[in-house]
C-alpha positions in Angstrom: 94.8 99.9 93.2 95.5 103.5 92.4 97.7 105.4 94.3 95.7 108.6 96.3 98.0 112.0 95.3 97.9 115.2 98.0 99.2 118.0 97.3 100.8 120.5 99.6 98.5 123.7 100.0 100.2 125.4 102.8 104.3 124.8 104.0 104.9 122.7 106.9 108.4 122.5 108.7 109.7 119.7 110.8 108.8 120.3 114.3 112.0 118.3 115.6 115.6 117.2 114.3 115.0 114.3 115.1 112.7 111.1 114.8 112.2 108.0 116.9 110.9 104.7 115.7 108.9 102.9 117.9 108.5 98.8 117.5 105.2 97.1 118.3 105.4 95.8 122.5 107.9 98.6 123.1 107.7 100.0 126.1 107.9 104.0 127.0 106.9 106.3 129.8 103.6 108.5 129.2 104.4 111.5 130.0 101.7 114.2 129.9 98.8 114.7 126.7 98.6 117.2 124.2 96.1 120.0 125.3 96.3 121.6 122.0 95.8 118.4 119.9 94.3 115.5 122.4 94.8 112.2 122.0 98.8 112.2 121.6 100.8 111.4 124.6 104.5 112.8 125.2 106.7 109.5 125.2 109.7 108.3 126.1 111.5 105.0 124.8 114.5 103.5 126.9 117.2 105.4 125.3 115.3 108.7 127.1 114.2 110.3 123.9 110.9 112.0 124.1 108.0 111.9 121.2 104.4 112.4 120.6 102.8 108.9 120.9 98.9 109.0 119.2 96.9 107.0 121.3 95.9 105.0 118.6 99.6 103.0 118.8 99.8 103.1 122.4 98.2 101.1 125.1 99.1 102.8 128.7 98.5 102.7 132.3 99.1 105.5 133.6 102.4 106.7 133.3 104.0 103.6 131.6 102.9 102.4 127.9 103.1 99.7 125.1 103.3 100.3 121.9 100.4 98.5 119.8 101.8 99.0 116.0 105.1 100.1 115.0 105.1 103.7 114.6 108.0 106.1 112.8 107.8 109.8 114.4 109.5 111.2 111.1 107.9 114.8 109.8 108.6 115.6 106.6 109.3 119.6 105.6 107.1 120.3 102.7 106.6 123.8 100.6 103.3 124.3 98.6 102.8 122.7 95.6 104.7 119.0 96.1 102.7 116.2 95.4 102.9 113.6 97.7 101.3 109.9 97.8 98.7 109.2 100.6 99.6 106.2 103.1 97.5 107.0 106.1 96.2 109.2 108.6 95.9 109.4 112.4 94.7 112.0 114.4 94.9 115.0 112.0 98.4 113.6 110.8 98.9 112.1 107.1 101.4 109.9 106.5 102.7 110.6 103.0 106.0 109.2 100.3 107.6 112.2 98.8 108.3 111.9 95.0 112.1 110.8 96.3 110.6 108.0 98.3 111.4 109.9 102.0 108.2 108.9 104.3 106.7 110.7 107.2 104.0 113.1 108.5 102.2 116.5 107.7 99.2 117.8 109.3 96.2 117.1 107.1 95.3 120.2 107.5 98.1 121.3 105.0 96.9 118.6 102.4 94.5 118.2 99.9 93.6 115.4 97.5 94.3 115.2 93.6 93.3 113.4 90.7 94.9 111.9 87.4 96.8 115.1 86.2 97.1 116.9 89.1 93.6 118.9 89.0 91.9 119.3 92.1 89.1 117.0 92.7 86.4 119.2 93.9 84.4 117.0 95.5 86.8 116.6 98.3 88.5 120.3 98.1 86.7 121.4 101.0 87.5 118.4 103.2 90.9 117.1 103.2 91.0 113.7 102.2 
């Protein structure tokens, strides 16, 4: 199967210095949820580092949590114009490989899909992914 190829239409930075990898049946502390971006839950594992959790990879009761898939907090710092290879997507979050073989996230937002040579494909231009 062919590879799916985004390119970076708008910079995005690395919001920490830092990742955390999570292992499925971890278990964190939920702290509180994201107002800006729902549906991701502030975290922390049992060294006492604090991450955004999506709720899709977390099962929780109140303030304590399992983690349901494993789940590698790594952002990557993009500029415009890189072409990065799709490996999936959670709550407005793409999980891309650089060209270099690094893997994390970027907001989809900041993505859009390519084609063969690198030409847009127009019918998804509008619509990330």
């Amino acid at each position: 199967m062919k590879s799916v190829k985004l390119r970076v239409k708008a910079p995005h930075k690395a919001s920490f210095g830092y990742s955390v990898v999570f292992r499925k049946g971890d278990r964190v502390e939920v702290g509180r949820e994201d107002t800006e971006m729902p549906g991701w839950f502030w975290c922390m594992n049992k060294d006492g580092v604090w991450s955004w959790i999506p709720h899709e990879y977390l099962s929780r009761s109140d303030s304590e949590g399992t983690i349901t898939h494993d789940y590698d907090t790594t952002e990557l710092t993009v500029a415009v114009g890189e072409i990065l290879e799709y490996l999936g997507e959670v709550r407005f979050w793409t999980f891309c490989r650089t060209s270099d073989g690094r893997k994390g996230w970027v907001p989809t937002k900041n993505l859009e899909r390519v084609i063969g040579d690198g030409k847009l494909d127009l019918r998804t231009r509008k619509r990330c992914l």
